[in-house]
Phi, psi and omega in degrees: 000155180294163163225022193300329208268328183281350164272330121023294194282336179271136173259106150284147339230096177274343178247168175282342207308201170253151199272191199290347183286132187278115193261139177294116170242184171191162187108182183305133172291125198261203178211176182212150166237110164285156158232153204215124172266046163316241193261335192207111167323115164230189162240176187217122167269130188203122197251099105063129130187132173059036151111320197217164158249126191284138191241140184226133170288099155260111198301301194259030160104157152293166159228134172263002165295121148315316185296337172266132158238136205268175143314108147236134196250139216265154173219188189288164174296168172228154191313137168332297180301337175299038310135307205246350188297140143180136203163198178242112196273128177293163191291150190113325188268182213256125177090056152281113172170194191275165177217122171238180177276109198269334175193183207171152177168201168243171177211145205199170147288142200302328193268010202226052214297351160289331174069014191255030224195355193299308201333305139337284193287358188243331182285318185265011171282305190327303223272315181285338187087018183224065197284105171252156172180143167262156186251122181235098145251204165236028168231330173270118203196122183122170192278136171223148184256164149218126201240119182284163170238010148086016176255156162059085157036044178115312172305299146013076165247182166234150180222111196261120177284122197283160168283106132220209201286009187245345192302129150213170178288193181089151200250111174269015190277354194275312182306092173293316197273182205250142191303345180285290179294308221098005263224132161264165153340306185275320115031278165309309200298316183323338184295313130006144208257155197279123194196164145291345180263323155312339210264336180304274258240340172252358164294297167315352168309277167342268165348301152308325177272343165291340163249008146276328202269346183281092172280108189266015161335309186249026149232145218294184206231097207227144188272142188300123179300165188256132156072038183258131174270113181334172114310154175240157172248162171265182180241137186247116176305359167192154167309156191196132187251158241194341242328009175243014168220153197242140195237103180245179174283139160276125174243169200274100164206220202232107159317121210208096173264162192207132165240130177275111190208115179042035128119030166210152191269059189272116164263110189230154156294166192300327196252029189061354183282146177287158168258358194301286204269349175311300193232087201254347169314324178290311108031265183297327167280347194253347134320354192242000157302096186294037199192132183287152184184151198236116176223182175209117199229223190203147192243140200210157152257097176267194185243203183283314157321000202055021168259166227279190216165095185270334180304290203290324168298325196259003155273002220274308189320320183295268191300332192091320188317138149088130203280126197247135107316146154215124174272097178257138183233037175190161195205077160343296187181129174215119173069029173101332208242113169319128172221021186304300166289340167318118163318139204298313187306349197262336189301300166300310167319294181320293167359286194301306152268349160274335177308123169264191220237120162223132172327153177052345178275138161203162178253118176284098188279170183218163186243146193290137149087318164271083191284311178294327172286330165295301178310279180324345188261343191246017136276315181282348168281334178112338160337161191252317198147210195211141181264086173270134191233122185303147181278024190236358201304155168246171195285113175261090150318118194101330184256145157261086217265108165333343194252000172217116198248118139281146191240100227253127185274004171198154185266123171236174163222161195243150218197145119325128171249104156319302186183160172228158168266132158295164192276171189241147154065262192256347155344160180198141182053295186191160193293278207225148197237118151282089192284124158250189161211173178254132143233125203058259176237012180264099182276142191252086163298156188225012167130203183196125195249169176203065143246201193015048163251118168288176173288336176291295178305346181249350161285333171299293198291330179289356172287304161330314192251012188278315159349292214278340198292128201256176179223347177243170195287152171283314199283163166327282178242129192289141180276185176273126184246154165310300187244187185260151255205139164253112157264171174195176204285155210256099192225351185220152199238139193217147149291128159189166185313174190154148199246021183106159195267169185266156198293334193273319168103023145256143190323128162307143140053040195277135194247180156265158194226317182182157170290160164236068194285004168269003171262127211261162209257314159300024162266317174320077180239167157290111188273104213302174176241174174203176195228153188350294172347285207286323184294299189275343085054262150295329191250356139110015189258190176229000000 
């Protein structure tokens, strides 16, 4: 048989492959299945006969399902020695990309249990278009067809796994490495001259092999939502460990979703506001994700320690300071597919493996079970707290859900700034910030603090709020104050420290710790706690 057309296609020897010579053998015939990251991931079936192996390209894999029949589509033969390739054919050749040996075995005819004796009886299934033959490889095993199907002058087949004992459900497409090395795709890629265009191509690897191992079969097939409002957790007052729950770092930032949709980026805050140019490294790395995805995370400033610095996040556009991150720990809607309904762990899984090693980019892990020893380590670090999320929970978009709990290494509140007091003795801009909250549609005082202010910060914020100043009181029932109070409109929101609350429902020691300008002022409620018991419980754990 020829080998015109595959020397045709190659410059030797500018690729590693094996050139056209064909070496004289005997013995059993063997067979190879490559997998090739080329212009697109596939495999490459490729069988003995005569001297070379004949090959059909399968874009979506072999199967050991009956039920499934893939595509294979036939190409030119190839050499006897290709059989052992397996490496990186460079950019410029016909098939550039990484290849590894995904299975190997010998191969025969079903009436020829010896297998020496097949040749002849496999040439005339080849010659009719109705090829059965069985396969002893060592992820492939069992009677198989290749069937023509008379479309693209012939090429066109199908390739049908037959029912016996080797038949199963399932993807055998998940065994990613390869029988030789051991080796994944991606691995071999690692080889590759350093480029943007390697870096492209081994990202779609990534991709690729993350949607083979994944079925997304069963979740619906939905055009990606817009303008989506986080899930929230509730607060739980202390840690608990679980097996029906996953444990993650609460980190200090700006809550941050970002939809990747056809190579443009929108990054928004919880309260809709963008985030594109506030934080635009992020912005531009999350451009370079070769994949539509809807995801959700926490946008941070760590210091050189890694520990996260919300003062330095809400500088950075200025100053720069500081390593800026985005941590993501949800995965929405990926690729067409709603994963809204999925369990959160399968949700993460998925996550995890399509996320790529991007600057500034990072995939937020979490650890099983040890709710309490985690909380502890992320106290004594200094750490804001820890997020525990039942691992079966599905996505409520918009909700504050019992079933994804913060557990806080110090108690704050997020507060309505009401009104101020003027300053008193050497003070400057104001005494004291008269703090609500909302319940229901009704702002509530909850006390009024004049500690934790620089001289910067009371310069800021009275700049802020002369803008906003009123002549009548906001809340619902106005309170009794010490001094006397310039109110205003209840539009900006600050957090702060504080040692529990008074029979009165106002704050212990409250200091201020910062604004919260990713926060909408009816996100400002007093927020119950409940203690481990109740939270799992409620939150469906056991």
């Amino acid at each position: 048989m020829s080998l015109e057309d595959y020397k045709s296609k190659r410059r030797f020897p500018g690729t590693p492959e094996p050139g056209p010579d064909t070496p004289a053998r005997a013995g059993r015939l063997v067979f190879v299945v490559h997998k090739h990251a080329a212009r697109s991931l596939h495999y490459d079936l490729r069988l003995e006969m005569g001297g070379v192996l004949k090959s059909w390209a399968v874009p979506k894999g072999p199967s050991l399902d009956p039920s499934v029949k893939r595509l294979a589509v036939m190409v030119e033969d190839h050499p006897f020695d290709y059989k052992d390739f397996e490496g990186i054919i460079p950019e410029g050749n016909y098939g550039a990309g990484s290849v590894i040996i995904w299975d190997r075995g010998y191969w025969r005819h079903p009436g020829d249990a010896s297998g020496t004796a097949s040749e002849r009886a496999l040439a005339e299934g080849l010659d009719k278009g109705n090829l059965k033959f069985v396969l002893e490889g060592e992820k492939l095993k069992g009677e198989f067809a290749l069937v023509r199907t008379g479309r693209d002058g012939g090429r066109s087949w199908l390739l049908i796994k037959k029912r016996d004992l080797h038949a199963v459900g399932g993807d055998v497409a998940d065994q990613s490495r390869s029988v030789v090395s051991h080796r994944s795709l991606e691995d071999v890629s690692e080889g590759e001259q350093r480029s943007s265009r390697r870096r492209r191509k081994k990202e779609q690897i990534r991709l690729g092999e993350a949607m083979e191992e994944e079925d997304l079969t069963g979740t619906p097939v939905a055009p990606m939502p817009g303008h989506v409002r986080p899930m929230l957790a509730a607060l739980s007052r202390e840690p608990f460990d679980d097996e029906d729950w996953i444990f993650e770092i609460k980190w200090d930032g700006y809550r941050a979703l970002a939809e990747l949709r056809d190579g443009k980026v929108s990054l928004y805050s919880r309260n809709m506001l963008s985030l594109n140019e506030r934080f635009a490294p992020v912005r531009d790395a999350l451009m370079k994700i070769p994949f539509d995805a809807l995801l959700d995370g926490e946008i941070v400033v760590v210091d050189d320690e890694g520990r996260p610095d919300f003062q330095m996040l809400q500088d950075y556009r200025r100053s720069g300071k500081g390593h800026l991150l985005y941590y993501v720990f949800d995965l929405l809607h990926f690729q067409g597919h709603d994963l809204t309904g999925l369990p959160l762990i399968r949700r993460k899984e998925i996550l995890k493996k399509v996320l790529p090693s991007l600057p500034g980019i990072r995939f937020n892990d979490h650890v099983e079970r040890d709710g309490v020893l985690f909380f502890k380590v992320a106290r004594e670090r200094g750490l804001e707290g820890i997020v525990a999320k039942n691992r079966h929970s599905t996505y409520h978009a918009g909700t504050r859900s019992p079933r994804w709990l913060k557990v806080k290494t110090r108690m704050a509140q997020e507060a309505v700034i009401a009104g101020f007091t003027e300053p008193a003795g050497a003070r400057k801009y104001f005494g004291a910030l008269v703090l609500g909250v909302y319940e229901g549609d009704d702002l509530v005082h909850i006390g009024q603090t004049g500690g934790g202010f620089s001289e910067r910060t009371l310069r800021e914020i009275r700049g802020k709020l002369d803008p906003l100043v009123r002549r009548t009181c906001p809340f619902t029932v106005e309170p009794r104050t010490t001094r006397p109070v310039t109110w205003v409109e209840p539009e900006l929101v600050c957090e702060v420290l504080f040692h529990g609350w008074t029979r009165e429902g106002l704050m212990r020691q409250p200091t201020f710790l910062r604004m919260r300008e990713d926060k909408e002022p009816r996100e400002a409620v007093r927020e119950g706690t409940r203690s481990a018991g109740e939270a799992k419980e409620r939150g469906g754990g056991t």
